[in-house]
FIROFI-19008 format. One record per atom (N, C-alpha, C): residue in three letters; y, z, x. Coordinates in steps of 0.2 Angstrom, whole numbers, padded with zeros to 4 digits, always signed. Layout:
ALAYZX ...
END
This chain:
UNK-0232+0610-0383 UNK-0238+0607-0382 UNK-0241+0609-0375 UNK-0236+0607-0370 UNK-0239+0611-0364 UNK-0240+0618-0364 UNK-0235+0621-0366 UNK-0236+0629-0366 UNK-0244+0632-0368 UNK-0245+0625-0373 UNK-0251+0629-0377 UNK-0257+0627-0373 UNK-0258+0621-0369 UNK-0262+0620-0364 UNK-0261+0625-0358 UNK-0257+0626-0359 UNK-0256+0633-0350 UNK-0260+0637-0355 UNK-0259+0639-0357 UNK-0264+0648-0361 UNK-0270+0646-0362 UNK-0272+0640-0365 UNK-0279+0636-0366 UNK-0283+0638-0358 UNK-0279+0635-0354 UNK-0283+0634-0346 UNK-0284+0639-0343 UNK-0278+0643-0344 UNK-0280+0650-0340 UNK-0282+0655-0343 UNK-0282+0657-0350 UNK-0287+0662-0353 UNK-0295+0659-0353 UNK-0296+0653-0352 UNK-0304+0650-0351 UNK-0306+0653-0346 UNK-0301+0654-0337 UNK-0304+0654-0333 UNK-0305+0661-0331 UNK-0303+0664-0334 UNK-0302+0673-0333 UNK-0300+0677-0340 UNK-0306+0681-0340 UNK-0305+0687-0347 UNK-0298+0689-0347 UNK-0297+0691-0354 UNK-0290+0698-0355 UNK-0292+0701-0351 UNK-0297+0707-0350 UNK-0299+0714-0350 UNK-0301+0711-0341 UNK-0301+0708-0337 UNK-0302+0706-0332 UNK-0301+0711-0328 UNK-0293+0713-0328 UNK-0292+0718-0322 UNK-0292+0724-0321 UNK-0299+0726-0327 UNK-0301+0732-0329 UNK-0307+0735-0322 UNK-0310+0728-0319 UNK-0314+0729-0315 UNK-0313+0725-0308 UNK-0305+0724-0308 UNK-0303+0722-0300 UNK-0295+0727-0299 UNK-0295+0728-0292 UNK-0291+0733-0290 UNK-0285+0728-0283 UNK-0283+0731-0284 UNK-0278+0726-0278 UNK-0274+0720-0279 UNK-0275+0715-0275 UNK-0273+0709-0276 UNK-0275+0705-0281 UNK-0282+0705-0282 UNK-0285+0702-0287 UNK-0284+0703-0293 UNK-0282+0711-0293 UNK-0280+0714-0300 UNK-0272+0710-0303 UNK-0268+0711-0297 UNK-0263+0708-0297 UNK-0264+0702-0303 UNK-0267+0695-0298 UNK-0266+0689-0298 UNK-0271+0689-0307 UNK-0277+0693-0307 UNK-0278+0692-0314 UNK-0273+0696-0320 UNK-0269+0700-0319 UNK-0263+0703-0322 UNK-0259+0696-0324 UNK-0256+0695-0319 UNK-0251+0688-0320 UNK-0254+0681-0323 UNK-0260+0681-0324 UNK-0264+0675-0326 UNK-0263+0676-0334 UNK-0264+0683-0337 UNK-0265+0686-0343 UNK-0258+0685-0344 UNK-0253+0688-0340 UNK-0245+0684-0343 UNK-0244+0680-0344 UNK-0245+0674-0339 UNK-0245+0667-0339 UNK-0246+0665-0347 UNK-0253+0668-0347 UNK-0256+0662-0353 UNK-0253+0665-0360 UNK-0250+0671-0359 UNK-0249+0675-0366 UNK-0239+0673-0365 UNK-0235+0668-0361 UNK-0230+0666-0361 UNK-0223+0671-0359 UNK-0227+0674-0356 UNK-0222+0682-0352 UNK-0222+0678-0345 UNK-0220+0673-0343 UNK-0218+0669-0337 UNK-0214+0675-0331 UNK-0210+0677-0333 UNK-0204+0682-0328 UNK-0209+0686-0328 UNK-0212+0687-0330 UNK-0218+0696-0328 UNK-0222+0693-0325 UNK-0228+0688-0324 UNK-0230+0686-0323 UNK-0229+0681-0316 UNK-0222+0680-0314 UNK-0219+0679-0308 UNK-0218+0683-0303 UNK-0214+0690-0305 UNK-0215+0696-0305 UNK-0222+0700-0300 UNK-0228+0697-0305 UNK-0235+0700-0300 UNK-0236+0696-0295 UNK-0236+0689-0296 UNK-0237+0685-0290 UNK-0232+0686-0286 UNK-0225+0686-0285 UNK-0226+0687-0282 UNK-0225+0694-0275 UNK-0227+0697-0280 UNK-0229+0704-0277 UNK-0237+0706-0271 UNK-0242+0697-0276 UNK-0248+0696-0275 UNK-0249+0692-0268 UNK-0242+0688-0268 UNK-0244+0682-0261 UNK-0240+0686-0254 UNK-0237+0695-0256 UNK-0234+0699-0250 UNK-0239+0701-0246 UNK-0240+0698-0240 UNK-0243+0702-0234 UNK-0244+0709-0235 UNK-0239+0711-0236 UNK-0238+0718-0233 UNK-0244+0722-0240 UNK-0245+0720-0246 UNK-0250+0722-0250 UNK-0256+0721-0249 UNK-0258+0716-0245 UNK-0267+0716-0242 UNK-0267+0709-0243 UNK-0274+0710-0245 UNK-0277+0702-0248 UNK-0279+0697-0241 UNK-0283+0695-0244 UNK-0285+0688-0240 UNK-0282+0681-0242 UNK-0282+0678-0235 UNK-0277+0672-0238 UNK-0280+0667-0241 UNK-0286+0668-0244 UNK-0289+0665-0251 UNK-0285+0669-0257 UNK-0285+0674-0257 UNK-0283+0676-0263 UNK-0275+0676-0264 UNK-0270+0675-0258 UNK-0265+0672-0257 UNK-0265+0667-0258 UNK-0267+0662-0257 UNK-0268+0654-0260 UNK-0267+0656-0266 UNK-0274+0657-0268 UNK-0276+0660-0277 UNK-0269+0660-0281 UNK-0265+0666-0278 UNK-0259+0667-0280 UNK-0254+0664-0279 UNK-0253+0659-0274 UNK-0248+0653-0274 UNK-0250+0649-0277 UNK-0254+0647-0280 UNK-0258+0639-0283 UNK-0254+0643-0292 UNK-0255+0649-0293 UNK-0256+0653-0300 UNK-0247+0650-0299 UNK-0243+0652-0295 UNK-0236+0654-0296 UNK-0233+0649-0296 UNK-0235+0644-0292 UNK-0234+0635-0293 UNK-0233+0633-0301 UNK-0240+0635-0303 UNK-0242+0633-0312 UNK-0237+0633-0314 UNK-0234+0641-0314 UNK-0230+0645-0319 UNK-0224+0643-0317 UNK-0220+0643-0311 UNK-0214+0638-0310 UNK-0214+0633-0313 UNK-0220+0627-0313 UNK-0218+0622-0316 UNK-0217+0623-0326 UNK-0220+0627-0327 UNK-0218+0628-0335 UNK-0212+0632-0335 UNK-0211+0634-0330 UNK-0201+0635-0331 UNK-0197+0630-0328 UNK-0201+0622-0328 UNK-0195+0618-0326 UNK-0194+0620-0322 UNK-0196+0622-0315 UNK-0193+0625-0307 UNK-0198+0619-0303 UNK-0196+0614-0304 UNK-0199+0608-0299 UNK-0200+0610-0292 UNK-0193+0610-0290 UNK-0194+0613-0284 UNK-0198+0618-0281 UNK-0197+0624-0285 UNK-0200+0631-0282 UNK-0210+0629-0283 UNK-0211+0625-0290 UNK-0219+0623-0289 UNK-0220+0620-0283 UNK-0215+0614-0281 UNK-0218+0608-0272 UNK-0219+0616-0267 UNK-0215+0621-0267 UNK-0213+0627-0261 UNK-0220+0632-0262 UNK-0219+0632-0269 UNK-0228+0637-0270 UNK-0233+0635-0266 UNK-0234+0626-0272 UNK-0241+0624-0266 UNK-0241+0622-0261 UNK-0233+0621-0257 UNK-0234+0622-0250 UNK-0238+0628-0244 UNK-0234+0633-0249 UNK-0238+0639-0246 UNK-0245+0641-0248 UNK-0247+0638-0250 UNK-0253+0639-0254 UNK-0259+0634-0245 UNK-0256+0628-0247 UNK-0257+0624-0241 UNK-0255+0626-0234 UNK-0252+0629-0234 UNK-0250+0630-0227 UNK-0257+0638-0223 UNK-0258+0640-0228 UNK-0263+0645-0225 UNK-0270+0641-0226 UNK-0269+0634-0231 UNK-0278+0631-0229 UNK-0276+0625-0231 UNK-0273+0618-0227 UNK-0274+0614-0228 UNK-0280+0609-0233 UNK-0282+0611-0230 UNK-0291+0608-0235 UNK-0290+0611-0241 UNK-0287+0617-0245 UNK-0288+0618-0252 UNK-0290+0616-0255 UNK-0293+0617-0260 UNK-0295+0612-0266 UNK-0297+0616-0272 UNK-0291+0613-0277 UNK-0291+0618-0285 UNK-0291+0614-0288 UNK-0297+0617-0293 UNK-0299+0612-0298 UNK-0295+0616-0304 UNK-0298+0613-0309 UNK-0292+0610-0316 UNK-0285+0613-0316 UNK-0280+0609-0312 UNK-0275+0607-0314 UNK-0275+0602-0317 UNK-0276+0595-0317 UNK-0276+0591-0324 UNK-0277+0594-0329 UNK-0279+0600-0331 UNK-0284+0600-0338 UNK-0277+0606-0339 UNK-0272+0607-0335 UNK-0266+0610-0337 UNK-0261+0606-0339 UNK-0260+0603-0334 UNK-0256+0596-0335 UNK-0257+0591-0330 UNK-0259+0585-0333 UNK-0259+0582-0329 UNK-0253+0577-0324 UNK-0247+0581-0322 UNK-0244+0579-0317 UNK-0245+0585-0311 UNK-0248+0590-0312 UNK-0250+0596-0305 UNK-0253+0591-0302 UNK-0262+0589-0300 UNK-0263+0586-0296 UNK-0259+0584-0291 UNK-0257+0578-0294 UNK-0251+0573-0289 UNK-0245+0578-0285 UNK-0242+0582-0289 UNK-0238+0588-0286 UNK-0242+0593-0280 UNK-0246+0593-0282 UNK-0252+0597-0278 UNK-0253+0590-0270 UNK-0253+0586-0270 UNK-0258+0582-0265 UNK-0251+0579-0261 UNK-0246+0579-0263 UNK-0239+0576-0261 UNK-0239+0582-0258 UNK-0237+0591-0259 UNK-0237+0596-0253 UNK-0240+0596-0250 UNK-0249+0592-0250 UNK-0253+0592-0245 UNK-0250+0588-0239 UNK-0248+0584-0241 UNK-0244+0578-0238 UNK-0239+0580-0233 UNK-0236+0585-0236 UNK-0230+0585-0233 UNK-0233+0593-0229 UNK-0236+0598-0227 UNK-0238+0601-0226 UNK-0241+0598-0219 UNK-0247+0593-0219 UNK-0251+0590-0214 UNK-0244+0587-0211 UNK-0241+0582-0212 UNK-0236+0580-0211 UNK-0232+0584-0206 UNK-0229+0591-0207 UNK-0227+0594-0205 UNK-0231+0598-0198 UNK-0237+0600-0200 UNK-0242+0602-0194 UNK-0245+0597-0190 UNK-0243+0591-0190 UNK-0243+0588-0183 UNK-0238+0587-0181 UNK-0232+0586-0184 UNK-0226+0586-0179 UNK-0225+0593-0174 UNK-0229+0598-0179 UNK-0225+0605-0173 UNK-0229+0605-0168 UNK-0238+0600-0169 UNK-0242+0601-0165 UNK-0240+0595-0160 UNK-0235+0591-0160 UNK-0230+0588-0156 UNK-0225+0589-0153 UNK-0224+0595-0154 UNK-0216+0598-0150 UNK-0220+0600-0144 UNK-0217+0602-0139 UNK-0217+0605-0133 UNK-0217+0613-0137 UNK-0222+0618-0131 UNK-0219+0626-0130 UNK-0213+0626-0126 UNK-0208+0629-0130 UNK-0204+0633-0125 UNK-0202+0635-0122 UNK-0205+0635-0115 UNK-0205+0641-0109 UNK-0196+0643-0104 UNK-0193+0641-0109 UNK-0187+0640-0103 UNK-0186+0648-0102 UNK-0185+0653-0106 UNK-0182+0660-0107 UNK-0190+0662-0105 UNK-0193+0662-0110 UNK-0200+0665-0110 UNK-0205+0663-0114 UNK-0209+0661-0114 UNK-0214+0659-0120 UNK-0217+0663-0125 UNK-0216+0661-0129 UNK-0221+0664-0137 UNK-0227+0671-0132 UNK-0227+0675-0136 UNK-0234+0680-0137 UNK-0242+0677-0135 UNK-0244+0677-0132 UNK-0251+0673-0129 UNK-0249+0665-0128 UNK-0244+0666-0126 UNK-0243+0658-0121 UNK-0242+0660-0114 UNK-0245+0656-0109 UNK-0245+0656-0104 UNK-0239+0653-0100 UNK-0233+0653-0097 UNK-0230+0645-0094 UNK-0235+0642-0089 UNK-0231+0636-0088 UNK-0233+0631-0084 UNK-0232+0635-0075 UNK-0235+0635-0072 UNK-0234+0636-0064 UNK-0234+0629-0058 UNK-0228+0630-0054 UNK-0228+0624-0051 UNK-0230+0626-0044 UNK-0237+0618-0043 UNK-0242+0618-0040 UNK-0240+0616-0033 UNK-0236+0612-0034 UNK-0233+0606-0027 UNK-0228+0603-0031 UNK-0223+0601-0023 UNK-0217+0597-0026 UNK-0218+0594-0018 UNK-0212+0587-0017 UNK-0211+0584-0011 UNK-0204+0588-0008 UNK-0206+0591-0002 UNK-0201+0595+0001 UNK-0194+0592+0002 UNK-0189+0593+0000 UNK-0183+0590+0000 UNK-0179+0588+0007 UNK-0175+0583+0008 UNK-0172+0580+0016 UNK-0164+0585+0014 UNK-0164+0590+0019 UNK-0156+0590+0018 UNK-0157+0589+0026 UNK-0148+0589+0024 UNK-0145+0586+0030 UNK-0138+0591+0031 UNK-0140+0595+0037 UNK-0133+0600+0039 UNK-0126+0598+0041 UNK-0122+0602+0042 UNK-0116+0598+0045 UNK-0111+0602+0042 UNK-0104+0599+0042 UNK-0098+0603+0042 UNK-0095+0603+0034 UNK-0099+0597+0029 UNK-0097+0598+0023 UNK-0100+0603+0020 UNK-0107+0604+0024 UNK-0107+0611+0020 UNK-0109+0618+0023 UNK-0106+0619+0026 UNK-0103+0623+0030 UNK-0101+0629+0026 UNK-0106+0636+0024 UNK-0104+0641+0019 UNK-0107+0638+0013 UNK-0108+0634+0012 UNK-0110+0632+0004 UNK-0115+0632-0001 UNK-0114+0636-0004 UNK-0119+0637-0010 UNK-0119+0632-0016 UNK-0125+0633-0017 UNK-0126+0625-0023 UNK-0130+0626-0029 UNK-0129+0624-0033 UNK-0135+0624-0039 UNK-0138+0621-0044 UNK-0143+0614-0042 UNK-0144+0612-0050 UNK-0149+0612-0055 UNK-0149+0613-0059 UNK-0155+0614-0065 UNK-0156+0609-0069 UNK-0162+0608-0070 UNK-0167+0603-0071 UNK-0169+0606-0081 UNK-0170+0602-0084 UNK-0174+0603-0090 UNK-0178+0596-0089 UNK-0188+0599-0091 UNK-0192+0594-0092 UNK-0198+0596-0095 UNK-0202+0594-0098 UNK-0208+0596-0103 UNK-0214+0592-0099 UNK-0219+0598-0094 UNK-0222+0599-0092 UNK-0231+0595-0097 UNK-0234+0592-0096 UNK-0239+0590-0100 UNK-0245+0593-0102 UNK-0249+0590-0105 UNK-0257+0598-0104 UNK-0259+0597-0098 UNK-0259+0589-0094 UNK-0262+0589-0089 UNK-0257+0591-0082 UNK-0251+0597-0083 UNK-0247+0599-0078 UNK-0244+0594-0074 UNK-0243+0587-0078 UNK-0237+0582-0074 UNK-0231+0582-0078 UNK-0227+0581-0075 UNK-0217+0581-0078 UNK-0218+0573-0083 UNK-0216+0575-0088 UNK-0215+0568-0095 UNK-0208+0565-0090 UNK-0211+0558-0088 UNK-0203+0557-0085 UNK-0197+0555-0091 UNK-0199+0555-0093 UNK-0192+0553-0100 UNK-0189+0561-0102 UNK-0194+0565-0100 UNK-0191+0572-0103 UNK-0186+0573-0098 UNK-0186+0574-0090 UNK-0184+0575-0084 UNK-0174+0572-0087 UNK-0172+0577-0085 UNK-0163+0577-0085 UNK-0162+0582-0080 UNK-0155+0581-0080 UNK-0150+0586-0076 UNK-0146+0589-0079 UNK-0147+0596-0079 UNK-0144+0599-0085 UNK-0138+0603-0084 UNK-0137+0603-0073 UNK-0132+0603-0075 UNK-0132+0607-0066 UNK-0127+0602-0062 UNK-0125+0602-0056 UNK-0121+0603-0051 UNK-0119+0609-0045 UNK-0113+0610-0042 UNK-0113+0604-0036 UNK-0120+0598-0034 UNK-0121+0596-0029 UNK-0124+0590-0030 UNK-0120+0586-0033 UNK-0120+0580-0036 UNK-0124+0575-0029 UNK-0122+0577-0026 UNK-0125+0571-0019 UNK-0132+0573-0018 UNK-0137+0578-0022 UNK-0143+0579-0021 UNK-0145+0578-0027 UNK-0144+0577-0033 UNK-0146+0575-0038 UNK-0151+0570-0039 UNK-0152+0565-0035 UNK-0153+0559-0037 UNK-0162+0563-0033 UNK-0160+0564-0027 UNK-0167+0566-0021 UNK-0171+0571-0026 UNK-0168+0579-0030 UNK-0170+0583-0032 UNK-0173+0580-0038 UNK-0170+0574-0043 UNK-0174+0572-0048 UNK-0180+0567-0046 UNK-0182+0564-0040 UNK-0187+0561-0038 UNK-0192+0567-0036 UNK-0191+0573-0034 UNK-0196+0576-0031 UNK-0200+0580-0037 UNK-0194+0579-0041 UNK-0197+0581-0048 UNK-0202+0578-0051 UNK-0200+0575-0053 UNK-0205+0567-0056 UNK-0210+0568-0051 UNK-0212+0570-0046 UNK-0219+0570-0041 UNK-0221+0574-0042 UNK-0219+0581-0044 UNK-0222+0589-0042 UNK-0228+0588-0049 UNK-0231+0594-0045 UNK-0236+0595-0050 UNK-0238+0603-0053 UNK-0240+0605-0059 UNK-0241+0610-0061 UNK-0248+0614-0064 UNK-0248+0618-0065 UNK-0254+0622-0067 UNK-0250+0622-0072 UNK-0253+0620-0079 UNK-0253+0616-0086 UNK-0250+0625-0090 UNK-0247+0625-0096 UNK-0244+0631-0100 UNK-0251+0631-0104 UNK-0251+0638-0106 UNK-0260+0640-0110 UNK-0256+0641-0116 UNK-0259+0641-0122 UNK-0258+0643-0127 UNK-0266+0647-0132 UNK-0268+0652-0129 UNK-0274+0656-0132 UNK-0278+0653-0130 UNK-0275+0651-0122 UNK-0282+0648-0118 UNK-0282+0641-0117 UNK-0278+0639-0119 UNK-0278+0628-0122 UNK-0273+0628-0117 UNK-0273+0622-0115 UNK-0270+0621-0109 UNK-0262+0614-0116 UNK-0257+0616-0116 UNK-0253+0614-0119 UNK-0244+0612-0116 UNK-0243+0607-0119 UNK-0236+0605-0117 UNK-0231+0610-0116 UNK-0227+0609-0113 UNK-0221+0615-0113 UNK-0214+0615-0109 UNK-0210+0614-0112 UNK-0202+0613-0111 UNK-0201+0620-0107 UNK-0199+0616-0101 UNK-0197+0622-0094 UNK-0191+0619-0090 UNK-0189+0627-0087 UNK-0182+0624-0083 UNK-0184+0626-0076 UNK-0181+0623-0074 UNK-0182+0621-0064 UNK-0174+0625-0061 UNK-0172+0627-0059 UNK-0166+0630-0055 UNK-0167+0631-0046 UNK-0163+0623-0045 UNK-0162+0624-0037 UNK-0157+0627-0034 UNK-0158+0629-0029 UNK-0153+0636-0025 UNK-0151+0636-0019 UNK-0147+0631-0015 UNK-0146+0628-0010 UNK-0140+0633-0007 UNK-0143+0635+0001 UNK-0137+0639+0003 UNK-0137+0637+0011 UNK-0129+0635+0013 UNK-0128+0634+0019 UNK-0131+0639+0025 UNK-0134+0639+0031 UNK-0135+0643+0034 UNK-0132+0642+0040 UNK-0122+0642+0040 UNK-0120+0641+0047 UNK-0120+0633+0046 UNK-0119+0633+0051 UNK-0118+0623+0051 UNK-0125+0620+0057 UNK-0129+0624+0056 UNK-0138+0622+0059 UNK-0143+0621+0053 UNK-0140+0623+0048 UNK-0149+0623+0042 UNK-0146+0625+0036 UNK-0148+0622+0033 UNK-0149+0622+0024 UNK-0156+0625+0019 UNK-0155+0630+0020 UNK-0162+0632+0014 UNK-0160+0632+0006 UNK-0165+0632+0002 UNK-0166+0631-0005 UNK-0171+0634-0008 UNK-0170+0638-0013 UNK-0177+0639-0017 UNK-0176+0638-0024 UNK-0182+0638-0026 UNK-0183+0636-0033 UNK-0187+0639-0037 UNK-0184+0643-0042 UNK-0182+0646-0049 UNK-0185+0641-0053 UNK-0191+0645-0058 UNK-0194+0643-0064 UNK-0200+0646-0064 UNK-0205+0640-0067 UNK-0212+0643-0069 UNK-0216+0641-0063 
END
């Protein structure tokens, strides 16, 4: 009964002879519709997904078109799964989507269909809650963060550190307004355990020119590298490595 409602739906929305006068993707996606409904499932699997490859052209409506199509056809081969992973991708290049007569195919797609919306949205505000990475280097048109001022550090010369080189490194996720998240701030890892305490308060103070992201001023995980070296037993200098 279903099978014959999958052939009912999709030869109503598209002729046989259809891909007589489309070339490309389109052709593709009405080839695979014609399988679909005529019950050549594997062949028509075959063109989509051949339909939803970048590397063949298309606009990401007509890639939808062809994930929402190969969704269908996986759920009539009982591939539960692979239908939630279709309309994901289908979603994932347009959120907003919206494809009518699924019910009048079956009516358990809709609800299939608005759960991947779910979990799609879902997923694109968590990532739009992560920090950028800037510890190595940032993504292709991400800017890092650049630090603006910090409170100048008190060392204290003398015979314990007399020759002494030192080094500790900080991880902290810089905000869009260029202040350090003090929950982010750690110690990631220190030769000069008796400056740690001073080095993480100056940090917590400093301030930054915010990481861009296409121009947007956004969050971003960066690393700090203090450089402390003896100069003789009169002076201690330090520099600091990062963004």
């Amino acid at each position: 009964m279903r099978a014959r409602w999958l052939a009912v739906a999709l030869l109503s929305v598209v002729p046989v002879d259809a891909t007589a006068q489309q070339t490309g993707v389109p052709a593709l996606i009405a080839a695979a519709r014609h399988l679909a409904a005529t019950q050549r499932l594997d062949s028509a699997v075959v063109l989509l997904n051949r339909a939803t490859d970048a590397a063949n052209g298309g606009t990401d409506g007509e890639r939808s078109q062809a994930l929402v199509l190969l969704g269908v056809v996986r759920f009539y081969q009982g591939q539960d799964s692979l239908t939630a992973a279709a309309f994901r991708s289908a979603l994932a290049l347009d959120t907003t989507l919206q494809v009518g007569g699924l019910a009048q195919i079956d009516s358990v797609l809709p609800q299939v269909f608005e759960d991947a919306r779910k979990q799609v949205v879902s997923i694109a505000r968590e990532a739009a809650l992560r920090p950028h990475s800037c510890i190595r280097r940032c993504l292709a048109g991400e800017t890092p963060p650049r630090l603006h001022d910090m409170p100048q550090l008190v060392l204290d010369s003398g015979p314990d550190f007399m020759n002494t080189r030192a080094t500790l490194t900080i991880l902290l996720v810089v905000s869009e307004n260029g202040v350090p998240e003090p929950e982010t701030i750690r110690m990631s890892s220190s030769t000069m355990p008796s400056m740690n305490a001073q080095v993480l308060e100056a940090v917590r103070a400093a301030h930054f020119r915010p990481a861009l992201a296409n121009g947007v001023p956004v969050r971003a995980l960066v690393e700090l590298r203090f450089e402390f070296r003896a100069e003789g037993m009169s002076a201690i200098t330090y520099r600091i490595e990062g963004p």
